[in-house]
C-alpha positions, 0 to 999 in steps of 0.5 A: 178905595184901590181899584181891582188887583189891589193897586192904589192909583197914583195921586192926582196932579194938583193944578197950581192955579185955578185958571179959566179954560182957554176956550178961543185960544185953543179953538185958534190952535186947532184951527191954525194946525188943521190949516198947515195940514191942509197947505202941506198936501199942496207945498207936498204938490209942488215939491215933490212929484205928488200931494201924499195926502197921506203922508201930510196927515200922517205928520200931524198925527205923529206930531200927536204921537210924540207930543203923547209921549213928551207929556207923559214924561215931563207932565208933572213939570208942564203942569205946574207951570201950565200958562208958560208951558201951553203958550211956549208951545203955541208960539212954537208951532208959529214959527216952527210952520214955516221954518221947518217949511223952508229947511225941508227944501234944503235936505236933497230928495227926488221921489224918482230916485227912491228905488235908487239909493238908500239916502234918499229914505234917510232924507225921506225921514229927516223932511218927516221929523222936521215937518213933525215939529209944528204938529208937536207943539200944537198937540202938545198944546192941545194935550196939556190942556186936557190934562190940566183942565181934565174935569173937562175932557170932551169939551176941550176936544170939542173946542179943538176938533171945531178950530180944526173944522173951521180951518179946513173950510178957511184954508180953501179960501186962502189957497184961493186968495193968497199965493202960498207963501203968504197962506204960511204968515196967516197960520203963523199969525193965527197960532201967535193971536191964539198965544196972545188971547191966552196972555190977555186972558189970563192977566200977563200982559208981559207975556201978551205984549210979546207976543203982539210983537212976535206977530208984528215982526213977522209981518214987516219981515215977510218981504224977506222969506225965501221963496218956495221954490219947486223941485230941482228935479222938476220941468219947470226949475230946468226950464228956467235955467236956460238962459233969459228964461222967466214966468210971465205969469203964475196964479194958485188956487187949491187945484194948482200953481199954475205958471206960464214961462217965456224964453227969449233966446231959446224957443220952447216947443212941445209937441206930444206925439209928433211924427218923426217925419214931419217936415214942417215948423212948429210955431212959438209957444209958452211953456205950462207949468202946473205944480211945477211939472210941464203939461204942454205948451200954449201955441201962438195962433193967429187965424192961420191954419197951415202954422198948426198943421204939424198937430195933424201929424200926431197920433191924436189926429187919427180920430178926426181923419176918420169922421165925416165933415162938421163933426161935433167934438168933446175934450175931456180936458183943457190941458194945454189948449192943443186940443181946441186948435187940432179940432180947428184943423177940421171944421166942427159945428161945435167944440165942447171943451171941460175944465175943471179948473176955472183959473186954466180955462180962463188963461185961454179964454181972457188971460193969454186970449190974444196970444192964444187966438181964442177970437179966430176959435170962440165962434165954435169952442165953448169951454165949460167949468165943470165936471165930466161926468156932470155935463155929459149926465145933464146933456143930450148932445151926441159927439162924433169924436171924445177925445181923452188925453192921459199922457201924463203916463210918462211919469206912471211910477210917480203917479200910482196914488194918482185917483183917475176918474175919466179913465174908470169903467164907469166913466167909459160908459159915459162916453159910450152913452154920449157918442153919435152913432158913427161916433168915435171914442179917442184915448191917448197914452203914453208908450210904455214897455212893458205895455201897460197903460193901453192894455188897461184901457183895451180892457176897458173898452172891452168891458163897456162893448161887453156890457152894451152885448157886443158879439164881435168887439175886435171890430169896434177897436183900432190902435196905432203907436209912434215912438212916443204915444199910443192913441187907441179908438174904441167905434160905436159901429164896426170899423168897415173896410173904408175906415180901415183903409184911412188909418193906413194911409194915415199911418203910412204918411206919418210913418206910424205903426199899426197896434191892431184893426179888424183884420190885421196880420202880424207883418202889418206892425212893427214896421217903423217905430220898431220894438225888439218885438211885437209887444203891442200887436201880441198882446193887444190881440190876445185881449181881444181874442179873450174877449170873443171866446166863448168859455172865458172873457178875457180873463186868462192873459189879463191874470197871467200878465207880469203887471196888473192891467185889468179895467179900473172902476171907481172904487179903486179909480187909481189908473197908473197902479199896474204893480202886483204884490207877486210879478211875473219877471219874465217876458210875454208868454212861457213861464214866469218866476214871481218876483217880489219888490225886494227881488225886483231890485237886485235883479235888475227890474227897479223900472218896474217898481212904482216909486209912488207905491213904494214911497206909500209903504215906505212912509208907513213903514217909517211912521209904524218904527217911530209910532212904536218908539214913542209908545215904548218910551213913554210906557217904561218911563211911567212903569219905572216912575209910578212903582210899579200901579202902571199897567200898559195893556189897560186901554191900549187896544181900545186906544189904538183901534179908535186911533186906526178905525177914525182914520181910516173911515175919514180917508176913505170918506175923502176918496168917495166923496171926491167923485160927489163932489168932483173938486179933490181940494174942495172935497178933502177940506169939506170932508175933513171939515164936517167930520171935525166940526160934527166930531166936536159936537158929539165929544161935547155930548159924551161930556153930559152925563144925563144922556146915559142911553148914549152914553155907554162906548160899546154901544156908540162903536156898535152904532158907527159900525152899523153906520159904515155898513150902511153907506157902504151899500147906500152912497152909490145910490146916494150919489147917483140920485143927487149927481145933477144938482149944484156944488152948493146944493151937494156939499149940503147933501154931503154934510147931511150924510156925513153929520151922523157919522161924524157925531159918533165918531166923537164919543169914544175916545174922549169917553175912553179918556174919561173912564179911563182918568176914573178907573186908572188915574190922570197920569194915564191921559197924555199916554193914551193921547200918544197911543191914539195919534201913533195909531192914526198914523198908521191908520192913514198909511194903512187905509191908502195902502188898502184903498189902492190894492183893493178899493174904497169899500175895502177901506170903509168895511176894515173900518167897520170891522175895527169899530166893532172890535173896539166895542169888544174891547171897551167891554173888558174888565181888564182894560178898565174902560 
């Protein structure tokens, strides 16, 4: 019988043979590809100057894409030589993962030079195609499969989305054991076990005898791959071109690749902030390296005082020179340890210092402890893994000092999808919560012109003073520069006349300018470290002004400002994300011309443009053009082939709006949780972990057909979109209710709000699959398989693209909104779902 509009539905594809459905061996693939998905968010880390998570998942999706639109041009010919076909792709994605790695290296990119010259967007597109490739054999491995096993659609997605959850949760515990080259051999290994169990299982041990030999090749060769190696344009790869220069010392986990170097003839020596009229010597150092960039040096310490003083000549020091004796001190960050030997210098009863990354705090601690000192420290510093803002809820201590470091600003245009937790409104009142009454809260910025970075944290301050119901709050703040760094001072109680006078003197022994105190006056700023103007003093003053008017809150200079400097909350926490969409081009004050990136760039104001937002809309403008091309083709290929019975619209909004709405719950679940769950490596495998693994189990459930009370699409989509709204006002709550306890217990906790979700979440598109094989014809199924994949690849690139500009919540309704739009759809006669 014809479908309606009287066209006859092609044949279906016959299968050759009738084989068993390669269960474990799919499982293996689906596993192997969510792994190097995962492990290119790291290799992303130490390569170029950010993980681009979202590009990283983009890949894989356009390998989908791609993988739709090859199968749904060669399908007939795939088919009939199924074994073959499914296998070849198998072992391709084995060697493709660490071939197409190490060729990447050899193509020349610099995300800094991105707003530069246009080659760098052309070697931005071939690292994409190239990375692609593994992520297309695996799909298309994946999609031949349901086409030929099509009688079990949701249970073969099943078997994939449950390998890809189980990769997820191993690729953690590889990253932890394995240094990454060797994380590379164990998916290669995985996908040619995956290839060799298909052999065996269906009886061709030629085939499987290769394969053994494949896997074995790679293992005796390993010891002849290329090292990864880190970007040119990185610290470290400069570092070690000085001469007799080498690491001593490097250790990985998901958290970073960590390498300490030691130069025998020419001394490395950091010191952030430093006065230019310091006279004394800095003692010897190792250079810090995480992901390849410099984070400081680890000083040599040996008990004596007088060979760290030049740390007392840095804006960071004002903090302590304003306490009273034995203060009690918290380091928000271990960093580079400079921290801990700065509070040495004044006598604390205790300093408690935070470090989330165990294998850092350990360098100090055990490894380099001798080097480091740490026995004239330990006495009175107790570092502590964990997270922040987990350690100051569950204790009752009250510091005279919180020292927070985020000098990691110099790169702020590379850092823009960088999600800053310690620096969100919410974290301020953290700290406020946790200061003694004389306490006093320390932030350290990099300069910056325009201002950016200490005005959003003068915001900040501002709001948390507000908030506590704070009349005067110009008298809790005080802020200082040098040529290099700002450190701002936010004060339980007023700055009195007495402190007043300290930070003078401290300024004028150390030649640093004063920013703004209760009381200053113009001519008191700009006097060494001088600035065409008095940028800083101007505008920190007009906040503050703001603030204590009685008609407006601070609001006017913050929205008049050419760049985006209002506080951060943890909805959208990203702190170096200053751009607006329209930028005021003109200087402080007067009238301003709005002015777009495109303008920006031909005017002379390419130092305005974060390289990291634009590489965010640049990834997506690139997967967008690619994922139109793989639909286009595919499409005109099955109208000319099918004379004429191929309708394109049928399915393919449903398709693509399950394909953007899926992504886009995903990642903004990865974002909220990651402040639960405090460990973002951690976060993004188990997120992506539960979802798979639950997804799978609600692909398998859509599969029964007794279970027709869930079994309609318009009725799961309209579930999960009340399900969005739902923890979109619930997981706050959530959090904070469950904020104290374990990581064990928490992950649990997060399993359980996730599972529902999740469950849902993998119906509709293998129900769309299948009706859409049953009104339509199988020919249609690597199509929508294509469509889906491109259309998650925008959905990724879309999500972050929302989650910076406007937050989490954001992200997560715009989700909701798809899902319902897709129940619209799964209702209409014409798509014949």
């Amino acid at each position: 019988m014809p479908p309606p509009g009287g066209q006859a539905l092609e044949q279906p594809l016959e299968s050759p043979t009738l084989l068993s459905v390669p269960w474990f061996s799919v499982l293996l693939l689906g596993a192997a590809a969510l792994a190097y998905e995962i492990l290119l968010i790291r290799l992303f880390s130490i390569l170029h100057w950010h993980h681009f998570a979202h590009m990283a998942i983009g890949l894989a999706l356009l390998g989908h894409g791609a993988s739709g639109a090859f199968i749904a041009i060669f399908q007939k010919k795939l088919l009939a030589k199924f074994p073959l076909a499914f296998t070849s792709n198998i072992i391709g994605f084995a060697i493709a993962a660490p071939c197409c790695y190490y060729l990447s290296q050899l193509i020349p990119f610099n995300t800094q030079e991105i707003i530069w010259g246009y080659e760098q967007w052309w070697s931005l597109l071939l690292i994409e195609l190239l990375l692609m490739l593994p992520f297309f054999f695996a799909a298309s491995g994946i999609a031949l499969t349901i086409c030929y096993f099509k009688s079990n659609i949701s249970n073969v997605y099943s078997a994939d989305l449950v390998g890809s959850g189980f990769g997820a949760f191993a690729i953690v515990g590889l990253l932890y054991l394995l240094p990454l080259e060797q994380v590379l051999l164990v998916i290669s290994s995985i996908a040619l076990l995956a290839a060799t169990i298909a052999h065996w299982q269906w009886k061709k041990p030629t085939s499987c005898l290769l394969t053994i030999t494949l896997l074995l090749a790679g293992g005796l060769t390993f010891n002849f791959w290329p090292d990864l190696k880190v970007s040119e344009y990185k610290g470290l790869a400069k570092t070690l071109l000085l001469p007799e220069t080498h690491t001593i010392r490097q250790s990985h986990s998901p958290l970073g690749r960590i390498d300490v170097v030691s130069s025998k003839v020419i001394p490395l020596r950091t010191a952030t902030g430093i006065s230019l009229n310091y006279q004394g010597k800095i003692p010897e150092q190792l250079g810090l390296f995480i992901d390849g960039e410099s984070i400081g040096g680890i000083t040599h310490f040996n008990g004596d005082l007088e060979s760290i003083g030049y740390l007392d000549a840095t804006t960071t020091a004002i903090g302590f020179h304003l306490l009273e004796s034995h203060p009690r001190i918290l380091i928000t960050e271990i960093q580079d340890g400079t921290g801990i030997l700065q509070s040495a210098l004044h006598d604390p009863i205790i300093v408690d210092v935070i470090g989330s990354n165990h294998q850092l705090n350990d360098l100090f601690s055990t490894d380099l402890a001798e080097y480091f000192g740490w026995h004239h420290l330990s006495s009175f510093t107790h570092i502590h893994h964990s997270e922040l803002r987990s350690w100051l809820k569950n204790r009752d201590t009250q510091y005279d000092l919180i020292q927070v470091n985020a000098t990691e600003g110099m790169h702020a245009n590379l850092l823009t999808l960088k999600a800053k937790y310690q620096l969100t409104s919410e974290a301020f009142e953290y700290y406020w919560r946790a200061l003694s009454k004389q306490g006093v809260l320390s932030v350290t910025v990099w300069q910056d012109l325009p201002p950016k970075a200490a005005l959003r944290i003068i915001n900040t301050m501002l709001s948390v003073l507000e908030n506590s119901a704070i009349t005067h709050p110009g008298n809790h703040i005080v802020a200082i520069r040098n040529w290099q760094t700002v450190t701002l001072l936010l004060r339980k109680q007023p700055f009195d006349e007495p402190l007043i006078n300290k930070v003078r003197q401290f300024n004028t022994l150390n030649h640093f300018d004063a920013i703004y105190y209760p009381g200053i006056s113009s001519a008191e700023t700009n006097q060494y470290n001088q600035l065409q103007q008095t940028f800083y003093y101007s505008s920190v003053k007009a906040l503050i002004d703001d603030a204590q008017a009685t008609d407006q809150f601070r609001h006017g200079f913050t929205e008049n400002y050419p760049l985006d400097i209002a506080a951060i909350n943890d909805d959208a926490p990203y702190f170096f994300h200053f751009y607006r969409f329209a930028l005021n081009s003109c200087s402080l004050g007067g009238e301003c011309a709005r002015e777009s990136i495109a303008s920006l760039r031909q005017s002379g104001g390419k130092a305005w443009i974060p390289q990291g937002y634009l590489m965010l809309w640049l990834s997506l403008s690139q997967a967008l053009l690619i994922s139109i091309l793989l639909i286009i083709l595919p499409l005109l290929w099955l109208r000319k082939s099918s004379a004429g019975s191929f309708q394109p619209r049928h399915g393919a909004l449903f398709f693509i709006t399950v394909g953007l709405a899926f992504l886009m719950v995903e990642w903004a679940m990865i974002e909220r949780f990651t402040l639960f769950l405090r460990q973002p490596a951690i976060t993004g495998a188990s997120v992506i972990g539960v979802f798979l693994v639950f997804a799978s189990m609600g692909s398998a459930y859509s599969q029964n057909k007794n279970y027709s009370h869930i079994s309609n699409i318009t009725t799961v989509a309209i579930l999960i979109c009340f399900l969005c709204l739902l923890y979109h006002f619930l997981l706050a709550i959530l959090f904070d209710l469950f904020a104290n306890y374990g990581l064990i217990a928490r992950m649990t906790i997060s399993i359980f709000i996730l599972a529902p979700l999740a469950f849902l979440m993998g119906m509709p598109f293998p129900m769309g699959l299948s009706k859409l094989v049953d009104n339509r014809g199988e020919h249609y199924l690597p199509w929508a398989w294509g469509i889906n994949g491109c259309a998650s690849v925008v959905g990724i690139g879309v999500a972050a693209i929302i989650s910076v500009d406007f937050g989490f919540s954001a992200t997560l309704l715009c989700a909701a909104m798809l899902y319902l739009a897709a129940a619209f759809l799964s209702t209409k006669q014409s798509l014949k779902l």
